[in-house]
C-alpha positions in Angstrom: 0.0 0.0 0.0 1.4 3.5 -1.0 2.6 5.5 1.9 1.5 9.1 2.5 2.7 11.0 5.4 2.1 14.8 4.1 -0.4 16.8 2.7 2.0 17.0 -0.5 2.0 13.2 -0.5 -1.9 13.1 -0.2 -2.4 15.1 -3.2 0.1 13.4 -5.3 -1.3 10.2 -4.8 -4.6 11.8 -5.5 -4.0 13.1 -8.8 -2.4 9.7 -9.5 -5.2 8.2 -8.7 -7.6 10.2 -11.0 -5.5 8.6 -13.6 -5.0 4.9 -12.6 -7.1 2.1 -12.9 -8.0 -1.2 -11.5 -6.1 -2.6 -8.5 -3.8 0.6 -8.9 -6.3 3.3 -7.9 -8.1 0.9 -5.1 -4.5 1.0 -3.6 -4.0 4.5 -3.6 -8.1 5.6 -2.7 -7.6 3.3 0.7 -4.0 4.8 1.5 -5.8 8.0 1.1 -8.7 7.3 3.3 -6.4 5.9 5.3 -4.6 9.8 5.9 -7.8 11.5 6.1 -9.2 9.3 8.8 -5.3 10.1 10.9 -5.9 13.2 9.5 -9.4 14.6 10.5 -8.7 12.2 13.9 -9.8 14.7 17.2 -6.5 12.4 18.5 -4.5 12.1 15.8 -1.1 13.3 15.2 -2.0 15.1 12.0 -2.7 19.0 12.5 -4.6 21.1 9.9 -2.1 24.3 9.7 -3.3 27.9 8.3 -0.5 28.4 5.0 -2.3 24.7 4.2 -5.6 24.9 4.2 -5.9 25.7 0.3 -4.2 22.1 0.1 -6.3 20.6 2.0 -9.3 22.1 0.2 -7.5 20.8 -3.3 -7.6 17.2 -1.5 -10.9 17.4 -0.6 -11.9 18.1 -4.3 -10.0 15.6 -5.5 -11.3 13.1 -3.2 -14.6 14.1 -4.3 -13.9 13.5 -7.6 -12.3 10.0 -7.0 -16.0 9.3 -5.7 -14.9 9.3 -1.8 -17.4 11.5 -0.6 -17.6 10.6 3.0 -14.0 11.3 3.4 -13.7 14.6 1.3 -16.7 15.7 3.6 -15.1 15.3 6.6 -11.8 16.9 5.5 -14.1 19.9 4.4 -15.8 19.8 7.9 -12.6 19.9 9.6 -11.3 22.5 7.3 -14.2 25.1 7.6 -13.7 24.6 11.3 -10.1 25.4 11.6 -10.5 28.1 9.5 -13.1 29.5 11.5 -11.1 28.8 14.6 -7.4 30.2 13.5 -9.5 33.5 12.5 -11.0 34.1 15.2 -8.8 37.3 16.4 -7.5 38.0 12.9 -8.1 37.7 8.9 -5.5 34.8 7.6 -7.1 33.4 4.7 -7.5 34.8 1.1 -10.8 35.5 -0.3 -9.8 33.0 -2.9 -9.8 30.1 -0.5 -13.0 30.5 1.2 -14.2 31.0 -2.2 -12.9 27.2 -3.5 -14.0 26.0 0.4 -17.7 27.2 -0.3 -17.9 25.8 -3.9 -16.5 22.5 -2.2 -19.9 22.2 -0.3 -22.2 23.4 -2.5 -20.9 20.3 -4.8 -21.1 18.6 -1.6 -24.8 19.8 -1.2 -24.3 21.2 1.8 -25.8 24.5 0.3 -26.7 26.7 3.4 -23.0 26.2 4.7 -21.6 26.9 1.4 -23.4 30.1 0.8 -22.5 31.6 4.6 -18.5 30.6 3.8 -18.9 32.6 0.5 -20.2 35.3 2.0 -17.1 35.1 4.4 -15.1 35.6 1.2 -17.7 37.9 -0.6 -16.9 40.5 2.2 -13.6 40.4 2.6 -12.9 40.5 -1.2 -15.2 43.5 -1.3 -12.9 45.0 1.5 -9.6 44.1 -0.6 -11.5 44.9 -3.8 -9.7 41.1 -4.7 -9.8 40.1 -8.4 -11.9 37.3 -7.2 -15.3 39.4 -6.2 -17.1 38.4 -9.5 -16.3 34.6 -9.3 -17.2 34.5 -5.5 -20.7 36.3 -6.8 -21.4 34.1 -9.2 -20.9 31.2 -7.2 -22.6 32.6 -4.5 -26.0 33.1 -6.9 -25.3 29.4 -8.1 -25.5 28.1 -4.4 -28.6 30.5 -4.1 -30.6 29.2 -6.9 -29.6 25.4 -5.4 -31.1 26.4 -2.3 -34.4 27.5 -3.7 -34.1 31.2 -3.3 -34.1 32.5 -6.8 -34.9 36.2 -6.4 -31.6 36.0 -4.3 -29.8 34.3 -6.9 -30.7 36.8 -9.7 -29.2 39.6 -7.4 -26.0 38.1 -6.8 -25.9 37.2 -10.3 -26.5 40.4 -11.9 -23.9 42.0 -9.3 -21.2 39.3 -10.6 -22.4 40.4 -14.8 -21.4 43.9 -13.7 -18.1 43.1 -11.8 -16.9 40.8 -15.0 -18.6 43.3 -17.3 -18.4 42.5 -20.9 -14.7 40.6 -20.8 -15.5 37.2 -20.6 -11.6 36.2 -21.2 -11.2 37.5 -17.9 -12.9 34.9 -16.0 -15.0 32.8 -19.0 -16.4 30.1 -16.2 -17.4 32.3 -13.4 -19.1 34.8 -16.5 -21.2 31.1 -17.5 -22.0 31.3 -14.2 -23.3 34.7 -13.8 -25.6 34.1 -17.1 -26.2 30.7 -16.1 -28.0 32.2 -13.1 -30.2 35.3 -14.6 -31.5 32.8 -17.3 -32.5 29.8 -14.4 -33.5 32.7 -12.1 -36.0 34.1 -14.5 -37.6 30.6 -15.8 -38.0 29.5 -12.3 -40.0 32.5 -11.9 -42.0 32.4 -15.3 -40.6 35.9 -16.2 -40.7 35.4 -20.0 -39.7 39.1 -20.3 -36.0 38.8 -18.3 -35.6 35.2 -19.6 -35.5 36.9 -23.3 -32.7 39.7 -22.4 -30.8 37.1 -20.7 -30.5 34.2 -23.4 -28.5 36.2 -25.9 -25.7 36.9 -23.3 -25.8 33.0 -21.8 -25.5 32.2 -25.7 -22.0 34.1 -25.9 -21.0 33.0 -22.7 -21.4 29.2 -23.7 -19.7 29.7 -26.9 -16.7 31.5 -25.3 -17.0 29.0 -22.3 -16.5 25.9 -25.0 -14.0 28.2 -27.3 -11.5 29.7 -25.0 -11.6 26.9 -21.8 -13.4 23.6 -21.3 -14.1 22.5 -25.3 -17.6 21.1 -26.7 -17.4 17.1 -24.4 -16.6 19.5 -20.7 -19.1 18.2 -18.4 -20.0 22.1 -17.9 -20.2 22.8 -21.3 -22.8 20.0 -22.2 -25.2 21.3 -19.5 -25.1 24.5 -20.6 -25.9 23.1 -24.0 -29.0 21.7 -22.6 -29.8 24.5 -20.3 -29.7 27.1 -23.2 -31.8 25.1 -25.6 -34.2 24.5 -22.5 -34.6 28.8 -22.2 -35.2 29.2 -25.8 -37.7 26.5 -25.9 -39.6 28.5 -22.9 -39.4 31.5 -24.4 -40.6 29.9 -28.1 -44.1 27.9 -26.3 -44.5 31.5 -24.4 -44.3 33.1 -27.6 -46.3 30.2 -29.4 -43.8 29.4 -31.8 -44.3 25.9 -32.7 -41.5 25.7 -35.2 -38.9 27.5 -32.6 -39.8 24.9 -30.2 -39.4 22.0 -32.1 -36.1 23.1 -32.9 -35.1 23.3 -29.3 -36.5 20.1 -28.2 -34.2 18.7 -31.0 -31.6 20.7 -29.5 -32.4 18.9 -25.8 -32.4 15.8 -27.4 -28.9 16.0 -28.9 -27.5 17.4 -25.7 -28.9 14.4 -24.0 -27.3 11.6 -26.2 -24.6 13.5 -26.4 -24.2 13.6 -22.4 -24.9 9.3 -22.6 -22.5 9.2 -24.6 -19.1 11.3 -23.1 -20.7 11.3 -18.9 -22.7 8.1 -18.9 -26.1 7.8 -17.9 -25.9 8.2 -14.6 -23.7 11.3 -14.3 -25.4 14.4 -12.4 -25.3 16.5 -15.8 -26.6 13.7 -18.1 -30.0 13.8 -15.6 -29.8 17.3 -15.8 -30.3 17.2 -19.4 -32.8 14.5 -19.2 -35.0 16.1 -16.9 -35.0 19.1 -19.5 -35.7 17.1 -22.1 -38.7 15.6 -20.2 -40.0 18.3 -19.1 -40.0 20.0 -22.5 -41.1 16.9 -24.5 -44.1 16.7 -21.8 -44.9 20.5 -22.6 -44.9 20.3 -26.6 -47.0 17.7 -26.3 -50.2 19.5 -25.4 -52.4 19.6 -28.2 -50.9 17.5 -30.4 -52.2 14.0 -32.0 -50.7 11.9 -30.2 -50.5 14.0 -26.4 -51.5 10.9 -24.1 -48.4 8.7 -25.8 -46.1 11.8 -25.6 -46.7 13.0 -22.3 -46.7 9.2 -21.2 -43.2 9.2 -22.7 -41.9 12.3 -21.1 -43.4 10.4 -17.9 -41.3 7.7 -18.2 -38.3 9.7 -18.8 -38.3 12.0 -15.9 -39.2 8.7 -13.9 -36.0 7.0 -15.0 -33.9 10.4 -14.0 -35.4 10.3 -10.4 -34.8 6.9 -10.0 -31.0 7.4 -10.7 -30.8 10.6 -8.6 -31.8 8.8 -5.9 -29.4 6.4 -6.3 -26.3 8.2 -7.6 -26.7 11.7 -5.7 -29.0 10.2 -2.8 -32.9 10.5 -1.7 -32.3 14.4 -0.1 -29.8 15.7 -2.4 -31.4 19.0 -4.3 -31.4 17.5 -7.4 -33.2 14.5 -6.4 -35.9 16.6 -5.0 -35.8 18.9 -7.6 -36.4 16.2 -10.0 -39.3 14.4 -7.9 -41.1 17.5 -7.5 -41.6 18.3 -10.9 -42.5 13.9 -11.7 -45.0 14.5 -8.9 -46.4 17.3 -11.3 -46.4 15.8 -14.4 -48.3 12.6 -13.5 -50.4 15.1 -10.9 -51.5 16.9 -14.6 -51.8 13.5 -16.8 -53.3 11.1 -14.9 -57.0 11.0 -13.0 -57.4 11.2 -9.6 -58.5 8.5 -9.1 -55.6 6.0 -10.5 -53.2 7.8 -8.5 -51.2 5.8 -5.4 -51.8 6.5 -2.2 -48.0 6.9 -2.1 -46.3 8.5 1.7 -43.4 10.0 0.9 -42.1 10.1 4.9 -43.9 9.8 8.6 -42.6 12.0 10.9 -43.0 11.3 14.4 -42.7 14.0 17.1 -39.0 13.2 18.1 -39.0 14.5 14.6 -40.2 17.6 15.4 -37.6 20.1 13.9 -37.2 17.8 10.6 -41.2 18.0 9.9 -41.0 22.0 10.6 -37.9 22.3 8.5 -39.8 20.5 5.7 -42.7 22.5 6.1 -41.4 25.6 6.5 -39.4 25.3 3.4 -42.4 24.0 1.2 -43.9 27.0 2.1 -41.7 29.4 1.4 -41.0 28.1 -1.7 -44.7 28.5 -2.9 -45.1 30.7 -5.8 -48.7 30.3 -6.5 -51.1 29.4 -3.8 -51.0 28.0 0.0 -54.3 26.1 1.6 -54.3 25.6 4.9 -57.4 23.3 7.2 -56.5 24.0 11.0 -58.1 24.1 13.8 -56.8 27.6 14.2 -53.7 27.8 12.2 -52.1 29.6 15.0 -48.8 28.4 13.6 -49.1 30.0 10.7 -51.3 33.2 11.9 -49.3 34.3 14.9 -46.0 35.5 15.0 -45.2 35.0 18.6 -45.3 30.8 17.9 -42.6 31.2 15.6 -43.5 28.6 13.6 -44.3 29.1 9.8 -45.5 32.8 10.2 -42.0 34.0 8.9 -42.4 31.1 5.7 -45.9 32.4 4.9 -45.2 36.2 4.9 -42.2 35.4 2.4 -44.5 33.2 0.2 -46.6 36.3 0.2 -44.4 38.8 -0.7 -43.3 36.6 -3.6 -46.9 36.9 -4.7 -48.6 33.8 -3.8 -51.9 33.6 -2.0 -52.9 32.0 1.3 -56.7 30.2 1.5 -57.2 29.3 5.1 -60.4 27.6 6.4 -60.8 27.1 10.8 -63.2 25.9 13.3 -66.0 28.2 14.4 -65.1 28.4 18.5 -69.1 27.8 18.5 -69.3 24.0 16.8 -70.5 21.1 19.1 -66.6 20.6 19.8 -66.9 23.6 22.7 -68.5 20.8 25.2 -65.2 19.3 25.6 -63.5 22.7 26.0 -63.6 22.1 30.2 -61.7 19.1 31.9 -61.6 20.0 35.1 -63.4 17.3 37.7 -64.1 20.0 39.9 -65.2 22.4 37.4 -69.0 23.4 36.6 -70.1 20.6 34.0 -71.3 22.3 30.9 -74.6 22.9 30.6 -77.1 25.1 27.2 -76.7 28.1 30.1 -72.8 28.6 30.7 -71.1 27.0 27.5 -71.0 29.9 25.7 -69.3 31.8 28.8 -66.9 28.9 28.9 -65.6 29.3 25.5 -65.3 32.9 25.9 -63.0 32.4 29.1 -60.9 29.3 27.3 -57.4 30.0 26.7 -58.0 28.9 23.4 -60.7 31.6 22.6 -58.9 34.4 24.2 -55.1 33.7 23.0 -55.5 31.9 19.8 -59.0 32.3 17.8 -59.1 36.4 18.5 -55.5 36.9 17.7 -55.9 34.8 14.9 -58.5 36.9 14.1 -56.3 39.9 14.4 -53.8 38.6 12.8 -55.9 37.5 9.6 -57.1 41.3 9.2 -54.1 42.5 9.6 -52.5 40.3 6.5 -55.5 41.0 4.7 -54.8 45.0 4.8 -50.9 44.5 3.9 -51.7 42.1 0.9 -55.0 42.9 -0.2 -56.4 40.1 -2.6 -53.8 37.6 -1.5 -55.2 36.3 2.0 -58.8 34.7 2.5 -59.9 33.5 6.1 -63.3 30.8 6.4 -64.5 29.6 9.5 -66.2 26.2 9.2 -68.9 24.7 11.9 -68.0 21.1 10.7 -65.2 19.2 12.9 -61.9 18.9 11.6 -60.1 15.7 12.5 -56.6 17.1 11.3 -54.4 20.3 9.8 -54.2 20.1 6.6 -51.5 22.0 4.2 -51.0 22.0 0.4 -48.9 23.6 -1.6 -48.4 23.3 -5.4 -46.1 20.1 -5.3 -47.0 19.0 -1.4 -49.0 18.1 1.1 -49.0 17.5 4.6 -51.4 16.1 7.0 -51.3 15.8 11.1 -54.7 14.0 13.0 -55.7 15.3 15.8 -55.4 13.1 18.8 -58.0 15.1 21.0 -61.6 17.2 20.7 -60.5 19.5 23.4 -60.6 22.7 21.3 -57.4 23.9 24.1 -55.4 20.8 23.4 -55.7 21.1 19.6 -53.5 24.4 19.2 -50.4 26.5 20.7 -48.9 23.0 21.5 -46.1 20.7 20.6 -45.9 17.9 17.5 -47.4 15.4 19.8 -49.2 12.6 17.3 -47.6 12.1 13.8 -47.5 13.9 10.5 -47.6 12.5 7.2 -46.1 14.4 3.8 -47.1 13.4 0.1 -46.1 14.8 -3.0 -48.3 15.9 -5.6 -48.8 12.7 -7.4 -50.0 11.2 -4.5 -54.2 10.2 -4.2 -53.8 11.8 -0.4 -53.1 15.4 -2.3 -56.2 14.8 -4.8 -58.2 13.7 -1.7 -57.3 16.5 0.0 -57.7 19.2 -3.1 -61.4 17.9 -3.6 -62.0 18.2 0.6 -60.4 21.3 0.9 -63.2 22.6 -2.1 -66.2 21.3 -0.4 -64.7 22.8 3.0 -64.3 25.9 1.5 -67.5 26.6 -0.3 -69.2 25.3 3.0 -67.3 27.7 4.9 -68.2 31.1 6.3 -66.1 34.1 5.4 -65.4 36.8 8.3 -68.2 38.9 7.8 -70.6 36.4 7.0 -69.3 34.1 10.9 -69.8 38.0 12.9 -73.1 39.0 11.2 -74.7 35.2 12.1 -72.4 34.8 15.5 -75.7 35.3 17.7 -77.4 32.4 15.9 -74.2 30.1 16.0 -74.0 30.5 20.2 -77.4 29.8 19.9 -77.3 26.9 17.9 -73.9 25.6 20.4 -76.8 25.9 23.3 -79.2 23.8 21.8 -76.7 21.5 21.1 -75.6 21.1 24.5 -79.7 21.4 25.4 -80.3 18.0 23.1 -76.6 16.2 24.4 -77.9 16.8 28.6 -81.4 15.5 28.1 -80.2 12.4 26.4 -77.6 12.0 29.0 -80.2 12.5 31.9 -82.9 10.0 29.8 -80.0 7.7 29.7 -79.8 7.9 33.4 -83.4 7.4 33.8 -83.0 4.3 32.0 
């Protein structure tokens, strides 16, 4: 087994290894893991020193590249954390290598990390006014759009077009970058307008990207292929050029063989390119002869991509989700409710409290188009003060979407089992409406949820809708475009159903899924059933009213019962 007993040796025997095969590069990949296990050891003799860390960053690239992820992983961790340590009193590191140490973890996927250790460089190469500032901003809106924050992305991204300016010999890849961005940026957001000032300077950036650097069979360069023939086909359906966008679907079609045929199949940027071919072949199918076989094909497709995501980049890597959420719309559009699986996609439980908020939290804020909610009171969503998905919500609304929320009337028969205490008055057609109004849950959730609801409707007029139902609901419900989520409720005590912690189970489907069609086609019959705001106050009287009755109709059969 080779021998490595220094940084130098480790990335010697590295770069060896990127070029050996068979028997040759095992030998050298386990005499490497073998010094990065000594070497990120808490008790080993290795040290990480500051004039090395840029080495040790080139390692764990190269690492990564010879497919030894775990172990260029932890040599990142244990880098970042050095480097965060040794500058604690004083700057030591260039902007450049924070830079290549927060590209390492965005490839790594480890894309909120990466994008605080490029701002670490983004500052202090705005301080230095370093020649890397428009590489470290184009990276930084590449980690952006990864992390599903586009309008973030297209900031940073337009910054780094106006640090390179118009010299794209300067920095050609970091300029792909930049262009890369505005064009992804404005097709995520359907802004058909930007997309079509942005193309032409991706389509010079590609061709000087291919000319000057990588050549036409880069990795790089055959996803931006794909990626530019992807913009031009949105831009021709927009514009309802048929011919245009057959053109480009060729164009996706050759960039994908092409990508089988120099990457493999399974390589991250052939998927890439298969997903856009997909998804394109999926859209320029609508209204043609033969749509259902088309579609089905596209299907199928984007089907096979996911599948190797999964497997290749892992179940939770952005890509994979990236490319499941937009399967779970295609066969949510093509196929009929009712031949859709009841597919989970997880069960959280409540020691899995922060992962089921995370999820949550981050399916809304991503929501572009429209967020319905089915609480009980939606006090996690209504009131600040939880800090649970209030922040989420008020970005999904300032991005334009629009929030539909229906809630129980405090007045439905559910009131009786508002008081639990033995010793307590038992509640009777004359005090249950006093009850409610001294609950907890009346006087610290359903009013301020109240307050809160009028209060969003005045800041974004036309995007927030409150209902209050009378009908029992056994669970919160929450769907957004691609997802849904549903949590039963494990109690009828109105106080025990809100302001509480994850206490039964939650379950999340994707779009695809018969649970989100179910729940669509509930959510409609709740909502037309439903009482808006003014229509609950002007009929309040007669709901307490109806509440005593209620309780009127419950006590004499209890006390015929007892007669009995």
């Amino acid at each position: 087994m080779t021998t490595i007993n220094s940084i130098s040796d480790a990335l010697k025997a590295a770069e060896r290894a990127l070029e050996a095969q068979g028997d040759a590069r095992a030998d050298l990949k386990e005499s490497l893991a073998g010094y990065v296990k000594r070497l990120t050891s808490p008790d080993g003799p290795h040290a990480l020193l500051w004039d090395s860390a840029r080495q040790h960053i080139n390692l764990a690239q190269l690492l990564l590249a010879l497919g030894m992820t775990e172990r260029s992983l932890s040599l990142a961790d244990v880098t970042l954390r050095h480097m965060e340590i040794v500058e604690a009193d004083r700057e030591m590191f260039a902007p450049d290598t924070w830079n290549e140490l927060g590209s390492l973890l965005a490839e790594h996927d480890d894309l909120d990390r990466a994008r605080m250790v490029l701002m670490y460089a983004l500052n202090r190469a705005q301080r230095r006014a370093a020649p890397e500032l428009g590489r470290i901003l184009a990276n930084l809106s590449a980690a952006s759009l990864r992390a599903g924050h586009p309008e973030d992305a297209a900031v940073w991204a337009q910054k780094a077009v106006a640090v390179l300016g118009r010299s794209y010999g300067a920095d050609p890849e970091a300029r792909l970058t930049a262009d890369w961005v505005r064009v992804e940026a404005a097709s995520n957001r359907r802004d058909i307008a930007e997309l079509r000032r942005a193309i032409p300077d991706f389509a010079e950036s590609v061709d000087w990207f291919i000319t000057s650097l990588k050549g036409d069979d880069d990795p790089k360069a055959i996803a931006a292929r794909s990626a530019l023939a992807e913009a031009r086909f949105r831009v021709a359906m927009a514009e309802q050029n048929d011919e245009q966008a057959e053109e480009q679907l060729g164009e996706l079609e050759i960039a994908h063989l092409r990508a089988v045929a120099l990457l493999g199949s399974e390589h991250q940027q052939t998927l890439i390119a298969q997903a856009a071919l997909a998804a394109a072949e999926y859209e320029a199918a609508e209204g043609t002869d033969l749509c259902t076989s088309r579609r089905q094909q596209a299907v199928a497709l984007l089907d096979d991509a996911t599948a190797k995501a999964a497997r290749t980049l892992g179940s939770d890597h952005s890509q994979t989700l990236e490319l499941r959420a937009a399967l779970a719309d295609m066969r949510g559009d093509s196929a009929p409710s009712d031949e859709l699986p009841y597919a989970i996609e997880r069960v959280y439980t409540p020691e899995e409290s922060s992962a089921r908020n995370m999820t949550k939290g981050k399916a809304i804020r991503r929501e572009r188009n429209m967020i319905r909610l089915v609480a009980h009171a939606g006090a996690s969503f209504f009131l600040k003060d939880l800090r649970r998905f209030h922040p989420q919500l008020i970005h999904a609304l300032n991005q334009g979407s629009y929030f539909y929320a229906i809630i129980s009337s405090p007045w439905n028969s559910l009131a009786m089992f508002t008081k639990h205490d033995a010793t307590a008055e038992r509640p009777n057609s004359d005090n249950i409406v006093d009850i409610v109004v001294a609950s907890d849950y009346y006087d610290k959730t359903f009013l301020p949820v109240l307050d809160s609801y009028r209060s969003l409707e005045q800041t974004y007029p036309g995007q927030v809708e409150l209902r209050i139902t009378h009908i029992d609901i056994p669970g919160s419900t929450l769907l957004t475009t691609h997802k849904g989520f549903f949590e039963p409720y494990i109690t009828s005590n109105p106080e025990r159903r809100t302001r509480r912690k994850f206490n039964v189970f939650e379950v999340e489907f994707h779009r695809d899924s018969r649970y989100y069609a179910d729940s669509r086609a509930e959510f409609e019959v709740q909502w037309e059933l439903a009482s808006t705001l003014i229509q609950f106050q002007a009929n309040e009287d007669q709901h307490k009213m109806a509440l005593r009755d209620a309780v009127r109709a419950q006590s004499l059969d209890y006390l015929k019962s007892m007669r009995e």
